[in-house]
Structures are given as structure tokens and as C-alpha cells.
Backbone as JSON Lines, residues from 0, in Angstrom:
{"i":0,"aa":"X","n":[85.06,6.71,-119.58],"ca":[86.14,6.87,-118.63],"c":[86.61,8.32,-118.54]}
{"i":1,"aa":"X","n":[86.6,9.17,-119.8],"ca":[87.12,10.39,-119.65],"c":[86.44,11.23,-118.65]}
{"i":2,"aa":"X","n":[84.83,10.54,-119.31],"ca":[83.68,12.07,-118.26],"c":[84.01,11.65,-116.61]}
{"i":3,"aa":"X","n":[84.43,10.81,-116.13],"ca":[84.78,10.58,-114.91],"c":[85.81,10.91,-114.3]}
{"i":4,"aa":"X","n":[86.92,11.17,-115.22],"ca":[87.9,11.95,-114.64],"c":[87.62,13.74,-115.05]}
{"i":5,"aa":"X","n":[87.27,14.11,-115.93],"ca":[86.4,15.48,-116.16],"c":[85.9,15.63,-115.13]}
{"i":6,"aa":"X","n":[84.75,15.01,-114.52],"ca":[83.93,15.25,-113.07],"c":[84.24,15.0,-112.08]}
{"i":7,"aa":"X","n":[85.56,14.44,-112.01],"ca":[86.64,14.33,-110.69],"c":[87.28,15.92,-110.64]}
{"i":8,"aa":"X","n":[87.37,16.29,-111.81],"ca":[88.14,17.39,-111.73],"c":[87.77,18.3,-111.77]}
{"i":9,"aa":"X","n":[86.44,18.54,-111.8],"ca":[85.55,19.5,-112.15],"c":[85.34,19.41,-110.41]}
{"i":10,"aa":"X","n":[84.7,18.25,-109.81],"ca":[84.63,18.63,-108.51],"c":[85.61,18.91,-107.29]}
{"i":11,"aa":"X","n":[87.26,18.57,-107.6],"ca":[88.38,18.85,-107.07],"c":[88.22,20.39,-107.13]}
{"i":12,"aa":"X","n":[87.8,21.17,-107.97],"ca":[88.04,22.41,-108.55],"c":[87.01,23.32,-107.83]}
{"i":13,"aa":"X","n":[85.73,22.74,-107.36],"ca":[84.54,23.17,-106.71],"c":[85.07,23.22,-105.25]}
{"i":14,"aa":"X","n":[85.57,22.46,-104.95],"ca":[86.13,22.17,-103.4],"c":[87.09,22.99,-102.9]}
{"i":15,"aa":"X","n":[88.25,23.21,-104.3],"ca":[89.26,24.11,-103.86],"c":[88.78,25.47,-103.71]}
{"i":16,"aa":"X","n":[87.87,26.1,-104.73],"ca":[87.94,27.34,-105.25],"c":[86.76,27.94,-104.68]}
{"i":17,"aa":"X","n":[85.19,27.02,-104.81],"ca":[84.2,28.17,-104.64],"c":[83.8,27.57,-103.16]}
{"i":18,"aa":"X","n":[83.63,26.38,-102.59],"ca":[83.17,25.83,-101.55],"c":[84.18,26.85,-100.14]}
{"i":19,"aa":"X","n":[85.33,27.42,-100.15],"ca":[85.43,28.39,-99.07],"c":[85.18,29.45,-99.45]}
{"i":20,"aa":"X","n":[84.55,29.96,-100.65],"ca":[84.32,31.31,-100.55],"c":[82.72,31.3,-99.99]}
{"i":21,"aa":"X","n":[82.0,30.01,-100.01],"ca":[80.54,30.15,-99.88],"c":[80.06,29.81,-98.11]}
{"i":22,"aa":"X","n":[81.57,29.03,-97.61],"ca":[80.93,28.13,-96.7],"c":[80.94,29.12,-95.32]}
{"i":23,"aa":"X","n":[81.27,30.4,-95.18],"ca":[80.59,31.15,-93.86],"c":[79.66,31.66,-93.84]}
{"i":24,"aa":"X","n":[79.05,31.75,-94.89],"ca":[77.74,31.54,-94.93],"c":[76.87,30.81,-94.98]}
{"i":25,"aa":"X","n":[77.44,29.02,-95.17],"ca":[76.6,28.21,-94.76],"c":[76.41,27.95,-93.08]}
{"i":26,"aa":"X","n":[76.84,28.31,-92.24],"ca":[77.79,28.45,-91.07],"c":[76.74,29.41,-89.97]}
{"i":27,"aa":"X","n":[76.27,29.16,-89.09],"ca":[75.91,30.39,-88.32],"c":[76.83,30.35,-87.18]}
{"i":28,"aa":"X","n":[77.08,31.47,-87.26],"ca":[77.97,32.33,-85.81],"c":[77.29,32.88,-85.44]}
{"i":29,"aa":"X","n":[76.64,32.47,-84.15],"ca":[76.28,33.32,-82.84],"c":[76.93,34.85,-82.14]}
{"i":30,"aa":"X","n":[76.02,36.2,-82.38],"ca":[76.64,36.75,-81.32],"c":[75.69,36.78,-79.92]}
{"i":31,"aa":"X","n":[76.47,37.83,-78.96],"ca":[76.59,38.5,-77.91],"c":[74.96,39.33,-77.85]}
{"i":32,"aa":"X","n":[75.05,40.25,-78.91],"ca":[73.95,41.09,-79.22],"c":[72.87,40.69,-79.4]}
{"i":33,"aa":"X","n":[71.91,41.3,-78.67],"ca":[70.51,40.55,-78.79],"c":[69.69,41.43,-80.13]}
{"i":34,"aa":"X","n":[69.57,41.11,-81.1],"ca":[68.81,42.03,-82.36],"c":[67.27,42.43,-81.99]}
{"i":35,"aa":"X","n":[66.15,40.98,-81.48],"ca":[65.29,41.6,-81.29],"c":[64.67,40.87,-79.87]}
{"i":36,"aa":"X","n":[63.79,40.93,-79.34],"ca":[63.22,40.22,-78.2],"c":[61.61,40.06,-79.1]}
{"i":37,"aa":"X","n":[61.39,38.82,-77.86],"ca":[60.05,38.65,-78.28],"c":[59.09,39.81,-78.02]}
{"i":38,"aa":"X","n":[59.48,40.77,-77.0],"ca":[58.36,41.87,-76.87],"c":[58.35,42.47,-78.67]}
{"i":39,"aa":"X","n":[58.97,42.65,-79.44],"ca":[59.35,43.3,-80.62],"c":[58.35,42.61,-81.55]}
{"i":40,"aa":"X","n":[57.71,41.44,-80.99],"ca":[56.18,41.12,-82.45],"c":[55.55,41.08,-81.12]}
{"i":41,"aa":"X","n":[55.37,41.42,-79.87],"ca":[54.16,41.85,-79.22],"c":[53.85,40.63,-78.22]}
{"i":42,"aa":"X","n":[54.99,39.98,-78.2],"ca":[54.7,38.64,-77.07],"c":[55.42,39.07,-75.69]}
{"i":43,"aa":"X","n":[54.43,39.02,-74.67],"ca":[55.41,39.21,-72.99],"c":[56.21,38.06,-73.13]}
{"i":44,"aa":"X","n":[57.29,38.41,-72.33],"ca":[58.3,37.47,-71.85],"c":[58.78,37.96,-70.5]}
{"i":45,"aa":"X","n":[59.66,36.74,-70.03],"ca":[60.49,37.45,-69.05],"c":[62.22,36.26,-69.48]}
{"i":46,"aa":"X","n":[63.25,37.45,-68.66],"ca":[64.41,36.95,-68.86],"c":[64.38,35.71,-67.93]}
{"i":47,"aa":"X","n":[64.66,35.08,-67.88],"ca":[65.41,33.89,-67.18],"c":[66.86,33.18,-67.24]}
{"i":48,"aa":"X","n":[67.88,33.42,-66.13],"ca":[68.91,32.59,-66.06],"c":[68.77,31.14,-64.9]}
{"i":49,"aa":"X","n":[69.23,30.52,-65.65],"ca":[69.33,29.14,-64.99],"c":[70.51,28.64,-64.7]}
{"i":50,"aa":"X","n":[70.8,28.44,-63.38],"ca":[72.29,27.8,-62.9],"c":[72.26,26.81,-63.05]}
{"i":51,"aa":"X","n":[73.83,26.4,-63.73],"ca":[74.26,24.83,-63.89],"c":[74.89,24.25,-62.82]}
{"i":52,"aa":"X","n":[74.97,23.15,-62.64],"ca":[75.87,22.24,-61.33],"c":[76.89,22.76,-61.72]}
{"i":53,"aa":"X","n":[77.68,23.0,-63.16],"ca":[79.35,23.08,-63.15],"c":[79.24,25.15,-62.9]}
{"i":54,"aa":"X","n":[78.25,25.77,-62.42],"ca":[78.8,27.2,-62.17],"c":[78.44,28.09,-63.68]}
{"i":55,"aa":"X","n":[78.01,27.81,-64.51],"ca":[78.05,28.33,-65.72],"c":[76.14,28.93,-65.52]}
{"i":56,"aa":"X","n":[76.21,30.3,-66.51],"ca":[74.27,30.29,-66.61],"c":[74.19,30.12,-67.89]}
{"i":57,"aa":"X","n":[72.57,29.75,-68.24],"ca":[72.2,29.52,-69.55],"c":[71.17,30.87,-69.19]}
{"i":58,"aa":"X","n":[71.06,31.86,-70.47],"ca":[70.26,32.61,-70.25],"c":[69.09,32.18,-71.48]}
{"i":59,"aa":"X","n":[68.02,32.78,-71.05],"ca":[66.72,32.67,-71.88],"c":[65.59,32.86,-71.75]}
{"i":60,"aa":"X","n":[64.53,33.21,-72.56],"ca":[63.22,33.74,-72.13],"c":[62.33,32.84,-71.71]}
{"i":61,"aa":"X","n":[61.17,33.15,-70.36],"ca":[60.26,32.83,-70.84],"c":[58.83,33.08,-71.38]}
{"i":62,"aa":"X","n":[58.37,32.32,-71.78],"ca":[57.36,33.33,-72.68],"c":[55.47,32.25,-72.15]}
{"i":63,"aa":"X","n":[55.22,32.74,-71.32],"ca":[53.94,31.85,-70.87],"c":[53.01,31.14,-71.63]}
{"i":64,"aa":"X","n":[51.74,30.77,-71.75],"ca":[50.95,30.75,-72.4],"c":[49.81,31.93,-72.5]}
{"i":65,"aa":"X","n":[49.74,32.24,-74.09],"ca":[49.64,33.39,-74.47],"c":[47.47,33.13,-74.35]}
């Protein structure tokens, strides 16, 4: 009975203390900035935006068959 409240408290203690110091890095945030394109390992592409019915674009490459 003790080791069960020990490991209740041991994991209360994981949750409080180290689980937000670790979890923006479990986390991906998207930016704005594009780092590399596919031309950058040697593949053509082209940009493509695509209009939505609600007015919004999705941007993205495409990349043919190589």
C-alpha cells in the first residue's frame, strides 16, 4: 500500500515539475518562414496556391514525377 501512494506521488511530482518544462518541445509550432524548399536536395517543384470555397488559400508545392 505504501509503494502506491510513493508512486502517486512520485508521479503528482512529474506532472507538476518536469512535464511543463519538457512539453514545448514535445509540441510543434509552425512558422511563417520557409527554412528549406525542395529545390535545396535537388527536386523541381513549383509553388501552388489553391482557393477554398470559404476565401482562404492553402499554399504548397508541387513536385511531379521525378
Amino acid at each position: 500500500m505504501n509503494y502506491l501512494i510513493a508512486l502517486m506521488v512520485l508521479l503528482s511530482g512529474f506532472n507538476l515539475f518536469v512535464e511543463p518544462q519538457i512539453e514545448d518541445s514535445m509540441i510543434y509550432f509552425p512558422t511563417k518562414e520557409i527554412a528549406e524548399t525542395p529545390a535545396s536536395i535537388g527536386i523541381q517543384y513549383e509553388d501552388i496556391i489553391i482557393k477554398t470555397p470559404d476565401g482562404r488559400n492553402i499554399y504548397g508545392w508541387f513536385m511531379g514525377r521525378g
